[in-house]
C-alpha positions as CSV (number, residue, x, y, z in Angstrom):
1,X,209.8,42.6,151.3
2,X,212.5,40.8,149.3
3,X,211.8,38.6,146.7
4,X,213.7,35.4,144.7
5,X,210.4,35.1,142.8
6,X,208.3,36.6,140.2
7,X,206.0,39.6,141.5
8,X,202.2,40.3,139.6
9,X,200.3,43.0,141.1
10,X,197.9,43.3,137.5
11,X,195.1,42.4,139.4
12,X,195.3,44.2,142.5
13,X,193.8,47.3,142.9
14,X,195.5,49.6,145.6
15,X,198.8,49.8,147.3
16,X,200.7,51.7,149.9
17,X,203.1,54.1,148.4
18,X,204.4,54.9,152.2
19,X,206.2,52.3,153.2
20,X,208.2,49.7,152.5
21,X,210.3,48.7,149.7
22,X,210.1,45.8,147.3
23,X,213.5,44.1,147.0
24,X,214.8,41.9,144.0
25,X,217.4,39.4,145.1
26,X,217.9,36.4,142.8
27,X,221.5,36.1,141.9
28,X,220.7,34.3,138.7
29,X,217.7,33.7,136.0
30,X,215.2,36.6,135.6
31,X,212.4,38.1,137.7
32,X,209.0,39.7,136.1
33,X,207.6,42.5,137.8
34,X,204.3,42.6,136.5
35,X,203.1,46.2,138.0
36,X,199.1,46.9,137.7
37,X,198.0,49.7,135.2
38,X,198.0,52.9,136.4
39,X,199.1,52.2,139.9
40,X,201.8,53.5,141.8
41,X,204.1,50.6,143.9
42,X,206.4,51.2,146.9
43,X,210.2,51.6,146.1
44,X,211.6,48.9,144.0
45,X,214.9,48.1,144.8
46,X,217.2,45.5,142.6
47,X,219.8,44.0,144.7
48,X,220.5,40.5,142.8
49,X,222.9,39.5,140.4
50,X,220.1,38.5,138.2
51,X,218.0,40.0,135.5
52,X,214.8,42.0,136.7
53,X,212.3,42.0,133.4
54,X,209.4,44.4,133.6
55,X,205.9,43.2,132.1
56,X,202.8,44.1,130.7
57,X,202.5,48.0,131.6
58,X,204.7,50.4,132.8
59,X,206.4,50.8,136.6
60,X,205.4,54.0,138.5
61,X,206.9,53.6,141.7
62,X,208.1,55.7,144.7
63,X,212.0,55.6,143.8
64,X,213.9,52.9,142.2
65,X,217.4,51.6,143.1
66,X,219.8,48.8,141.3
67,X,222.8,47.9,143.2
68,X,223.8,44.8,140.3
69,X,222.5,42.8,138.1
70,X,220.6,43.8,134.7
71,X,217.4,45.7,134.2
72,X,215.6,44.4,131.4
73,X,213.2,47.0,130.4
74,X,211.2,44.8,128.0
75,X,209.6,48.3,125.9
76,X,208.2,49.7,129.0
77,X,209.2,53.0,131.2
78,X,209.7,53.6,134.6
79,X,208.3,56.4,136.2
80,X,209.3,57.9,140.2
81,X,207.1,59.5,142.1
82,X,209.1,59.8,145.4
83,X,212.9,60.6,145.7
């Protein structure tokens, strides 16, 4: 599923780890990827020239991948659960 927009999933309860891959494509501004506490998202991958900005909690995802821009970390981790 890519994305040009902001992602929130704080408020949603489950998701499936299985399949599929969240995809980051603005080439410019920033994204937030607000992940949900203590929930595990598909793989993330950042394919945009643009800043991706985490938010609010820490990632766990299945894998995560950046092919350009800049990861913005914003004092939280990222954790992989997958390969």
């Amino acid at each position: 599923m890519p994305s040009t927009g902001n992602a929130t999933f704080a408020s949603t309860t489950t998701h499936n780890t299985a399949t599929g891959t969240l995809a980051f494509t603005a080439s410019s501004g920033t994204q937030v990827l607000t992940p949900a506490s203590g929930q595990i998202l598909p793989a993330i991958s950042h394919t945009g020239a643009g800043t991706l900005q985490l938010s609010g909690t820490d990632l766990n995802c299945d894998s995560y991948t950046q092919s350009a821009g800049t990861l913005d970390f914003n004092s939280e981790d990222i954790t992989t659960t997958g390969d």
